[in-house]
N, CA, C and O atoms as CSV, one atom per row, in Angstrom:
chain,resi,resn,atom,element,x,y,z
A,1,UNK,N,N,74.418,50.049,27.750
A,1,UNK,CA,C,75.837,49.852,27.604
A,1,UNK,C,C,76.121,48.465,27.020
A,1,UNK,O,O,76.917,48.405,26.083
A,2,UNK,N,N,75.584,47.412,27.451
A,2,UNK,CA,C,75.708,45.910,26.745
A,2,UNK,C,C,75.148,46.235,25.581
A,2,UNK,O,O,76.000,46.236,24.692
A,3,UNK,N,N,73.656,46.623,25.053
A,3,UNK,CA,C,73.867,47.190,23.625
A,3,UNK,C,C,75.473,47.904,22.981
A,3,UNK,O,O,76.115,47.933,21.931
A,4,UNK,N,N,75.520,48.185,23.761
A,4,UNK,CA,C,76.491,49.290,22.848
A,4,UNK,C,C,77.547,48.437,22.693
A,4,UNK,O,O,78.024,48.543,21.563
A,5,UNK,N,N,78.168,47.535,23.466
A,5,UNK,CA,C,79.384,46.791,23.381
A,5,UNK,C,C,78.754,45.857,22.456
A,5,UNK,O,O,79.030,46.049,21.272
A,6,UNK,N,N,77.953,44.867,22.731
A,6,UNK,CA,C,77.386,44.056,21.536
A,6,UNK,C,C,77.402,44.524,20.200
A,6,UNK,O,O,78.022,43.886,19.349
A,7,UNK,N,N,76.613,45.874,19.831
A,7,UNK,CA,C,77.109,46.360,18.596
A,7,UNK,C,C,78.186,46.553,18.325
A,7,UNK,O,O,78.496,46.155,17.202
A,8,UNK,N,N,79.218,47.188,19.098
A,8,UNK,CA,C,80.254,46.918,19.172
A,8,UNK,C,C,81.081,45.323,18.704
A,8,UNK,O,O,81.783,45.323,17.692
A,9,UNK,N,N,80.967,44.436,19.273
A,9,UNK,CA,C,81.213,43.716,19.077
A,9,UNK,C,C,81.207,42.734,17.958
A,9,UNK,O,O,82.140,42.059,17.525
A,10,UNK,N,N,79.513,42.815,17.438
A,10,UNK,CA,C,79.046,42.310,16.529
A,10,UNK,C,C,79.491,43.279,15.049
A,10,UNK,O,O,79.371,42.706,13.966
A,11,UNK,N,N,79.996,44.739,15.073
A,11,UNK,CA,C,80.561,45.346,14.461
A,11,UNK,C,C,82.206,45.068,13.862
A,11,UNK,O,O,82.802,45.257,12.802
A,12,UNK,N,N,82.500,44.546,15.125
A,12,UNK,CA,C,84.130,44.113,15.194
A,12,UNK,C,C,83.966,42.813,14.095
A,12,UNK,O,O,84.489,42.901,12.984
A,13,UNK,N,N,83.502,42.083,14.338
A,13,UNK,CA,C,83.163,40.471,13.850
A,13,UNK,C,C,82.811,40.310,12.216
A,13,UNK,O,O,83.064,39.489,11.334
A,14,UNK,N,N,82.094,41.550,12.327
A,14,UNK,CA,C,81.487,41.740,10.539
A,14,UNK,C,C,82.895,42.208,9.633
A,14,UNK,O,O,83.230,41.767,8.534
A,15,UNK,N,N,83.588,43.233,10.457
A,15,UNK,CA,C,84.252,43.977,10.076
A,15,UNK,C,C,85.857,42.791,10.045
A,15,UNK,O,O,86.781,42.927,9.242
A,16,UNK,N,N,85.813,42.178,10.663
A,16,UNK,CA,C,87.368,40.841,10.539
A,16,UNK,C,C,86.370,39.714,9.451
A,16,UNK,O,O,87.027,38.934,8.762
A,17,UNK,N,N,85.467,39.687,9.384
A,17,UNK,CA,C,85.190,38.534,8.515
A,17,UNK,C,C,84.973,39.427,7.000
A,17,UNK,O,O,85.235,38.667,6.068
A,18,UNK,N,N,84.827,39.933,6.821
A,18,UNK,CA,C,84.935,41.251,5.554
A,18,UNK,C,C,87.167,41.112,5.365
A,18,UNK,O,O,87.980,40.562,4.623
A,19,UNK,N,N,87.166,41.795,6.288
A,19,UNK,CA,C,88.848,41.642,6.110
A,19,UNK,C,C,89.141,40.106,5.782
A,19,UNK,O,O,89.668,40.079,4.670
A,20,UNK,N,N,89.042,39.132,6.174
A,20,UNK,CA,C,88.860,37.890,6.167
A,20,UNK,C,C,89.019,37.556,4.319
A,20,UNK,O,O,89.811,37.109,3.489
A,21,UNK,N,N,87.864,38.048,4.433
A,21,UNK,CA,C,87.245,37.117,2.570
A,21,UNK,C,C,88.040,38.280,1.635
A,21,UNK,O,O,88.033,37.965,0.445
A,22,UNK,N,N,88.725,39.558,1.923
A,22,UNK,CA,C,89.205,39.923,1.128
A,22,UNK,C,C,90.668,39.435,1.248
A,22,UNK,O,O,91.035,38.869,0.219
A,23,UNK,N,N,91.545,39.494,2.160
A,23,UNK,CA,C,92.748,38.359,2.711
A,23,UNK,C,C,92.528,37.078,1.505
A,23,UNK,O,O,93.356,37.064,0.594
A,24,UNK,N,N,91.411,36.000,1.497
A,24,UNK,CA,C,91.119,35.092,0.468
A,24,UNK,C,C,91.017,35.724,-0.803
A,24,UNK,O,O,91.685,35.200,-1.694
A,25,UNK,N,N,90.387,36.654,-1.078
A,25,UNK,CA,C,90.412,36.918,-2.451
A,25,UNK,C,C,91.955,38.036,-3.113
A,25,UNK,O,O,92.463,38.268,-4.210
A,26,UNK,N,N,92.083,38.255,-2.346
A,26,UNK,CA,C,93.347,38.687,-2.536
A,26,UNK,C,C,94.823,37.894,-2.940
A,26,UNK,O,O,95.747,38.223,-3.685
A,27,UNK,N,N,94.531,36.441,-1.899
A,27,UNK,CA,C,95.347,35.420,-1.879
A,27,UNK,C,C,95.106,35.027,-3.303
A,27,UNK,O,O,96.042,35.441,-3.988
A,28,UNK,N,N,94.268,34.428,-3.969
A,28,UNK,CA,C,93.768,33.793,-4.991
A,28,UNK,C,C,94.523,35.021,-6.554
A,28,UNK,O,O,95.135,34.689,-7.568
A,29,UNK,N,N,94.187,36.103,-6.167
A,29,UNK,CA,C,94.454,36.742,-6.857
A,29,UNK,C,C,96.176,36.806,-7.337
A,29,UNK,O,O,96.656,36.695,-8.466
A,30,UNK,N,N,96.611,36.947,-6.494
A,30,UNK,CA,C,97.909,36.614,-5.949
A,30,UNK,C,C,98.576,35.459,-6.819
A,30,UNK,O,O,99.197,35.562,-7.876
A,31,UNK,N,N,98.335,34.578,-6.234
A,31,UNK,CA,C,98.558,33.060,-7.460
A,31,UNK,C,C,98.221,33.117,-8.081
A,31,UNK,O,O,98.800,32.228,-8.705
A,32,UNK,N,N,97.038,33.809,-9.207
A,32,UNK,CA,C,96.695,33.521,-10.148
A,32,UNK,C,C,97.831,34.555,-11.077
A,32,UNK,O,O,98.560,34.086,-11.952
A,33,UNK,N,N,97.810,35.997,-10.700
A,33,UNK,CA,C,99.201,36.714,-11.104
A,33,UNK,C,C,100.760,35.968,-11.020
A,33,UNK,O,O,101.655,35.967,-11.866
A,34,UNK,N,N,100.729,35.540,-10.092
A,34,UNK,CA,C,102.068,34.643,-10.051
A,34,UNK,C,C,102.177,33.769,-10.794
A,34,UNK,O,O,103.329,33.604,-11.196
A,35,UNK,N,N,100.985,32.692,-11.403
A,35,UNK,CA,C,100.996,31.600,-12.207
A,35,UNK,C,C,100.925,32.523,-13.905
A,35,UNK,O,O,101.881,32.292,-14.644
A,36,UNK,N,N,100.134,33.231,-14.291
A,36,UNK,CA,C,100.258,34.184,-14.799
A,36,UNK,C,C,101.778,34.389,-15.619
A,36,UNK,O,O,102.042,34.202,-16.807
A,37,UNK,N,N,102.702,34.873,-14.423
A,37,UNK,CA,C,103.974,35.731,-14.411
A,37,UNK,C,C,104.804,34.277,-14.683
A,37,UNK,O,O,105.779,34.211,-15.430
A,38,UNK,N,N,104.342,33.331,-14.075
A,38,UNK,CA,C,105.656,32.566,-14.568
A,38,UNK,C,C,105.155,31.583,-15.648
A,38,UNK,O,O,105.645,30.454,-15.664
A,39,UNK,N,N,104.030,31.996,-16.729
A,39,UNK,CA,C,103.885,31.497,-17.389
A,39,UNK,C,C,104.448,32.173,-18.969
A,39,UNK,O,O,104.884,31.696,-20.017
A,40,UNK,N,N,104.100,33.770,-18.348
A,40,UNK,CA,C,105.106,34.403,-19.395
A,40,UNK,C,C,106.443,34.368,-19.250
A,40,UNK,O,O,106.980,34.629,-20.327
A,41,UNK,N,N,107.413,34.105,-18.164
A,41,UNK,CA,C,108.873,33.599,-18.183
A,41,UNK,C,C,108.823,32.954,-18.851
A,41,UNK,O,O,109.324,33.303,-19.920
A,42,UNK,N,N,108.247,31.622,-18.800
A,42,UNK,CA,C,108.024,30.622,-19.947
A,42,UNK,C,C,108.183,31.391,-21.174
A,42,UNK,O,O,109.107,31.569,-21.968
A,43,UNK,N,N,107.035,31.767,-21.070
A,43,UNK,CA,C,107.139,32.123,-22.586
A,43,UNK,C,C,108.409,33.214,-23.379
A,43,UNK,O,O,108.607,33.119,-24.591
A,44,UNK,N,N,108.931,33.883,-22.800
A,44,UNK,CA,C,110.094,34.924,-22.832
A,44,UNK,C,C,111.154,33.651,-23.156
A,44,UNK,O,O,111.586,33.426,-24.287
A,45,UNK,N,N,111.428,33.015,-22.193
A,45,UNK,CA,C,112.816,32.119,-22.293
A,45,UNK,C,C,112.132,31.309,-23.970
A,45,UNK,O,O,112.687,31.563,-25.039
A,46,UNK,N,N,111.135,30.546,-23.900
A,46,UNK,CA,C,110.823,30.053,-25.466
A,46,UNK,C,C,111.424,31.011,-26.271
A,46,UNK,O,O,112.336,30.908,-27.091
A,47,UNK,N,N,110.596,32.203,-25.810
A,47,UNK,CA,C,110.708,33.088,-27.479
A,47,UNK,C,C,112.643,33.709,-27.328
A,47,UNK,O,O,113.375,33.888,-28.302
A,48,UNK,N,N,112.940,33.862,-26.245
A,48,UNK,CA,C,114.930,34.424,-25.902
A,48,UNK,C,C,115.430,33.293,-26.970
A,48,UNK,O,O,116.239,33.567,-27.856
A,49,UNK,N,N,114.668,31.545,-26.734
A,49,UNK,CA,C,116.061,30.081,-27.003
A,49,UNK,C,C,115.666,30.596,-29.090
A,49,UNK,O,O,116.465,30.772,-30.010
A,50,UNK,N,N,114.230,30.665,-29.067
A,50,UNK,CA,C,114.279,30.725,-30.912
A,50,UNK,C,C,114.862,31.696,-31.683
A,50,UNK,O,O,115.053,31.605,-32.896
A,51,UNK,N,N,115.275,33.051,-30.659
A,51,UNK,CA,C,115.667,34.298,-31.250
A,51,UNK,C,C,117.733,33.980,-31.741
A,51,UNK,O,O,118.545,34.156,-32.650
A,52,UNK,N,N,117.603,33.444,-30.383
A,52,UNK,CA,C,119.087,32.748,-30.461
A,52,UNK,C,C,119.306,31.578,-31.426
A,52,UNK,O,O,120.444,31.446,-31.878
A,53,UNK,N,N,118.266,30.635,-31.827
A,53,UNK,CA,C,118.528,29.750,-32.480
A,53,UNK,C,C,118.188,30.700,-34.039
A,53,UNK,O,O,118.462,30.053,-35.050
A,54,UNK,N,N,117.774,31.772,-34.226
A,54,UNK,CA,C,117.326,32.440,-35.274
A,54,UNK,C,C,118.574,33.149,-35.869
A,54,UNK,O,O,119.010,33.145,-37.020
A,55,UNK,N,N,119.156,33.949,-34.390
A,55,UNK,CA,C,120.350,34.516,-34.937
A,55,UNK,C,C,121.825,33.275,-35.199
A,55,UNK,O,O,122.832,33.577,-35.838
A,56,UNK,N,N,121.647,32.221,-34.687
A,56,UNK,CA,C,123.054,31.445,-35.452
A,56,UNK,C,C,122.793,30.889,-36.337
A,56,UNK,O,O,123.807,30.527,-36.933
A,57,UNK,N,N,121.315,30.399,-37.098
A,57,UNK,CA,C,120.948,30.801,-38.659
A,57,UNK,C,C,121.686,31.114,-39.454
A,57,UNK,O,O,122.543,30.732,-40.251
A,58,UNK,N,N,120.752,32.556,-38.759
A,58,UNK,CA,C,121.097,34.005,-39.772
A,58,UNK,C,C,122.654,33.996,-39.588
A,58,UNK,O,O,123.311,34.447,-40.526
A,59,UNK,N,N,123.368,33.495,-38.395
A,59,UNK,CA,C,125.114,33.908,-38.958
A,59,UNK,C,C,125.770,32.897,-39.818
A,59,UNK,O,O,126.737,33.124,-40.546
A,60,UNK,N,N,125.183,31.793,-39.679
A,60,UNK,CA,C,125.221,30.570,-40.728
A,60,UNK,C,C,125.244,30.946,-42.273
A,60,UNK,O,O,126.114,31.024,-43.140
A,61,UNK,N,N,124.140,31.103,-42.217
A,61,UNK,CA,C,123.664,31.791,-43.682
A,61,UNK,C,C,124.078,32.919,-43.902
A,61,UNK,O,O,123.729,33.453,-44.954
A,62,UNK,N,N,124.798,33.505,-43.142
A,62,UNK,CA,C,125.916,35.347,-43.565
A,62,UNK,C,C,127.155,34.494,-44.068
A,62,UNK,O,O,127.480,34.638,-45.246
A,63,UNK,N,N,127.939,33.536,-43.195
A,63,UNK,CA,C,128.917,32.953,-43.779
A,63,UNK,C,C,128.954,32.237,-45.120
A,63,UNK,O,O,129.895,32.322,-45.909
A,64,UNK,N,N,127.800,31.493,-45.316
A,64,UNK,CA,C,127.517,30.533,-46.359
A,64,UNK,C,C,126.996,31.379,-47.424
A,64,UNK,O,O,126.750,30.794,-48.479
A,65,UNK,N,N,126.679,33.188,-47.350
A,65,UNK,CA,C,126.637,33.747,-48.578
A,65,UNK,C,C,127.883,34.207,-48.909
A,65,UNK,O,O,128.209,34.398,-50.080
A,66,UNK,N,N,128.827,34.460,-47.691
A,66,UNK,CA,C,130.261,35.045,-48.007
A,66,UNK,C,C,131.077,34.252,-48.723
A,66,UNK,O,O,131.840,34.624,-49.614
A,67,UNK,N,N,130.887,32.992,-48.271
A,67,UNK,CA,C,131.888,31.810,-49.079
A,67,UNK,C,C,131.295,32.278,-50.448
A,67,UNK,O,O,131.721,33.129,-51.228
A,68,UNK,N,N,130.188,31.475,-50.516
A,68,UNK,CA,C,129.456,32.061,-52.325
A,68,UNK,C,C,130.033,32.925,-52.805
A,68,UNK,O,O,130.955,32.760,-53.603
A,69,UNK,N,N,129.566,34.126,-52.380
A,69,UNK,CA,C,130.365,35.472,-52.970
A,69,UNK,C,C,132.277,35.199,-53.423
A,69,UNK,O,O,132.875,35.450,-54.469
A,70,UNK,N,N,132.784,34.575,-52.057
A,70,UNK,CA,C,134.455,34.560,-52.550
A,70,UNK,C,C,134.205,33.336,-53.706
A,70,UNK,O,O,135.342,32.927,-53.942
A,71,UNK,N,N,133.638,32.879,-54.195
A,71,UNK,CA,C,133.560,31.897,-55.303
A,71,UNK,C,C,133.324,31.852,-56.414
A,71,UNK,O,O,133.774,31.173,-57.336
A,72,UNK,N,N,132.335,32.856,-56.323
A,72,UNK,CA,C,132.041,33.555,-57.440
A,72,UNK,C,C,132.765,34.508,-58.385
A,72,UNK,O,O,133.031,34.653,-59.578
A,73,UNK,N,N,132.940,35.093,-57.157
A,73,UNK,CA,C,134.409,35.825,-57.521
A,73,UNK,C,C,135.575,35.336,-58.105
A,73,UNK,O,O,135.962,35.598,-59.244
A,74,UNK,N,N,136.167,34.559,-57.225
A,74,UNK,CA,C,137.204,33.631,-58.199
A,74,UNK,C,C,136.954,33.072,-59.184
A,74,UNK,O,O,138.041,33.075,-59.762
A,75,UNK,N,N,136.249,32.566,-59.822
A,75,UNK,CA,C,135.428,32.226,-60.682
A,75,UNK,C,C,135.268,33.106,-61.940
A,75,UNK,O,O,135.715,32.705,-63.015
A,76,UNK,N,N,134.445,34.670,-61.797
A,76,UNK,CA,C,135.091,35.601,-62.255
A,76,UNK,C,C,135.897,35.759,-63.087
A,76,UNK,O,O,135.893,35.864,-64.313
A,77,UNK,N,N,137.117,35.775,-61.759
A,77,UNK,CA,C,138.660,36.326,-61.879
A,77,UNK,C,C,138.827,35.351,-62.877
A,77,UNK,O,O,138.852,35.816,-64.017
A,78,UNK,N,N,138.974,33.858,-62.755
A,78,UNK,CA,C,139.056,33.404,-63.713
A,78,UNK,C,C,138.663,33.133,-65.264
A,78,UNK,O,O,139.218,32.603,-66.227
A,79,UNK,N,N,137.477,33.740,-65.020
A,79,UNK,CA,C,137.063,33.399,-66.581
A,79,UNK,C,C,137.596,34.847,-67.408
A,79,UNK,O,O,137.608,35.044,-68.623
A,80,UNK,N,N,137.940,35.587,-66.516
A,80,UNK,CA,C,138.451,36.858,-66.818
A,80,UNK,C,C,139.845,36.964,-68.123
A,80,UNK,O,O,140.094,37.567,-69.167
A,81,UNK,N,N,140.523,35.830,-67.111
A,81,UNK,CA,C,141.912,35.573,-67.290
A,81,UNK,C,C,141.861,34.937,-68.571
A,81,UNK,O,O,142.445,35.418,-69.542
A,82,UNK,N,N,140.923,33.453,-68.644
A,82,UNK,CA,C,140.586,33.009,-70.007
A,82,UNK,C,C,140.141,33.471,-70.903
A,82,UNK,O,O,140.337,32.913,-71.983
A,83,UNK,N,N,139.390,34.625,-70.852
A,83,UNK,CA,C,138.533,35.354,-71.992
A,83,UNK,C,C,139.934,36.371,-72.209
A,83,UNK,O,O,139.910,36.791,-73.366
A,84,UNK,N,N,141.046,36.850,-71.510
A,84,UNK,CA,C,142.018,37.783,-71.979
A,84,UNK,C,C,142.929,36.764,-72.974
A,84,UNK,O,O,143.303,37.158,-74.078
A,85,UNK,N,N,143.230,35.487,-72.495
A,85,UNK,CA,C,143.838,34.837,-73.598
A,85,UNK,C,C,143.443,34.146,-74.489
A,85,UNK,O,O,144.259,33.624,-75.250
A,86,UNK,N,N,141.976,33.936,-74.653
A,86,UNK,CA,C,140.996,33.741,-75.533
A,86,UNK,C,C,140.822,34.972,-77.326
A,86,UNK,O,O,140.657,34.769,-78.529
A,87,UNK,N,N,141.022,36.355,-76.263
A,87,UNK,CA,C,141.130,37.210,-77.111
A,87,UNK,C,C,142.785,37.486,-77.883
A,87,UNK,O,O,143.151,37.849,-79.000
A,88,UNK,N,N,143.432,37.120,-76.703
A,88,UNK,CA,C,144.766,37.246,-77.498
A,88,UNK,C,C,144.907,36.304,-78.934
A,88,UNK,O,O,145.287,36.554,-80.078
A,89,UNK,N,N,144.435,35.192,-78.294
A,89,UNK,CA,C,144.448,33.616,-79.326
A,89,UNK,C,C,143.931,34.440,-80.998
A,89,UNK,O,O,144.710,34.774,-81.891
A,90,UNK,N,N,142.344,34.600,-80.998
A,90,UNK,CA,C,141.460,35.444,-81.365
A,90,UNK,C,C,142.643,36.531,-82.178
A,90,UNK,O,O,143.169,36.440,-83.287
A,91,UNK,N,N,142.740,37.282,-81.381
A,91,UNK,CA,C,143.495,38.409,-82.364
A,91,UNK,C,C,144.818,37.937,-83.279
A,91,UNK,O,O,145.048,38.257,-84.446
A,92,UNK,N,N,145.619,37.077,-82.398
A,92,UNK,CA,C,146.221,36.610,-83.288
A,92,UNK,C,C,146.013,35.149,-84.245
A,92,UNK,O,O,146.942,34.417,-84.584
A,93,UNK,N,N,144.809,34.975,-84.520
A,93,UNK,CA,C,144.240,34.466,-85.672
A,93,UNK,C,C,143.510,35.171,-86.968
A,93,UNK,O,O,143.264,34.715,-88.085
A,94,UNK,N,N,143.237,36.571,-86.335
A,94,UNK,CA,C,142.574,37.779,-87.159
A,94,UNK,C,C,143.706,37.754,-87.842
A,94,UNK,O,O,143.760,37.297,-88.984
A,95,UNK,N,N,144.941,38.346,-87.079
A,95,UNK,CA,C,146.072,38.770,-87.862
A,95,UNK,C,C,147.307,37.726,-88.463
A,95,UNK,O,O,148.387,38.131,-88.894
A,96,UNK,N,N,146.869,36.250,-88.383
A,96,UNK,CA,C,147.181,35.768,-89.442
A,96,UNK,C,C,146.619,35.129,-91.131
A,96,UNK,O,O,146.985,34.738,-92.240
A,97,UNK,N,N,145.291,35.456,-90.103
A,97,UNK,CA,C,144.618,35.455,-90.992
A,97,UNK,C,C,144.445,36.766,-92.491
A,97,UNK,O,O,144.322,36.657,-93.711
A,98,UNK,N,N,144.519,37.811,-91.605
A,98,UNK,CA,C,144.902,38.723,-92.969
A,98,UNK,C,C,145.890,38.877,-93.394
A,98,UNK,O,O,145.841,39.333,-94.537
A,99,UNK,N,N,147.280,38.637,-92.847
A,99,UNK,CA,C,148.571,38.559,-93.681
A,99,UNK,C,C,148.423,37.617,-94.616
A,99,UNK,O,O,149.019,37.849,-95.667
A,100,UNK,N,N,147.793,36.596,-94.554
A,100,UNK,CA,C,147.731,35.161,-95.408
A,100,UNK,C,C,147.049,36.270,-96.567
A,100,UNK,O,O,147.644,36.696,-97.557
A,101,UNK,N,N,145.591,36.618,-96.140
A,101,UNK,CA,C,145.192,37.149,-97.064
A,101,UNK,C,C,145.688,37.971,-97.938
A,101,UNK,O,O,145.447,38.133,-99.134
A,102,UNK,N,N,146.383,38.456,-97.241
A,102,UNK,CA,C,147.391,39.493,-98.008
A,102,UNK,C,C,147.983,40.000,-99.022
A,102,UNK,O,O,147.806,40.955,-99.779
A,103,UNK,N,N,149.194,38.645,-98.801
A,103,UNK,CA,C,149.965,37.830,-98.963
A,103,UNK,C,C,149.610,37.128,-100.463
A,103,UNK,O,O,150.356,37.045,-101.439
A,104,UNK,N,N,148.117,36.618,-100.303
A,104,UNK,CA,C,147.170,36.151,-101.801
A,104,UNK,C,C,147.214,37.247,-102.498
A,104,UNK,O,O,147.831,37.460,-103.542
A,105,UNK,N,N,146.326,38.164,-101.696
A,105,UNK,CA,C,146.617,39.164,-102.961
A,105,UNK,C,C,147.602,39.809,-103.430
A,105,UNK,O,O,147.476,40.365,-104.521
A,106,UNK,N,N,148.688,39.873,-102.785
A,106,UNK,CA,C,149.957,40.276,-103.450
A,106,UNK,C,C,150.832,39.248,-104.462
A,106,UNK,O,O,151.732,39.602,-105.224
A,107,UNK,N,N,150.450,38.218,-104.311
A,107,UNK,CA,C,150.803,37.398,-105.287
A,107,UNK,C,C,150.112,37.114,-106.508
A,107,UNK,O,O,150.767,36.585,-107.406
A,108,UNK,N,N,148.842,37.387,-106.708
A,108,UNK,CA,C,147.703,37.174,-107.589
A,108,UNK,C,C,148.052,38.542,-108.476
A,108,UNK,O,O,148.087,38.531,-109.707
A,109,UNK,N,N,148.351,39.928,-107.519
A,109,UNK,CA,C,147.980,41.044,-108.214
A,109,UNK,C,C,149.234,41.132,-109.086
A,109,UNK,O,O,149.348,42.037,-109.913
């Protein structure tokens, strides 16, 4: 019977120091996942602040092509306006120009 409790006993002892070192390796494991986990927060919030600093950029540079564009445009519009009275000028230099001519030859002929 003292055999038997001794094994017993000495069974109990193996069996908490086994539980024991896995409790430690478990612990370790533990922090190392946790250090781990808040090293990728880290890294998430880095990569969240550049995505944000990426998108007011990119809305920077949406505005600063829109201005362009309205500038261009006006710009355009304007040379539009000059090339219509450019051509008017133009046509009516064609057409004094051939009455003059005309005009020669009706006097010559």
């Amino acid at each position: 019977m003292d055999r038997a409790i001794d094994f017993l006993l000495k069974s109990q002892a193996n069996l908490e120091a086994r539980i024991e070192q896995v409790n430690v390796n478990l612990s370790g494991r533990i922090e190392e996942t946790n250090r781990q986990l808040a090293e990728t927060n880290r890294q998430l919030a880095e990569t969240n602040r550049q995505l944000a600093e990426t998108n007011n950029l990119m809305g920077e540079h949406a505005r600063t092509q829109t201005e362009f564009i309205k500038i261009v445009t006006r710009t355009f519009e304007g040379q539009t306006e000059i090339n219509r009275r450019t051509d008017e000028r133009i046509n009516a230099l064609i057409s004094a120009v051939e009455r003059l001519n005309s005009e020669g030859r009706d006097g010559k002929a």
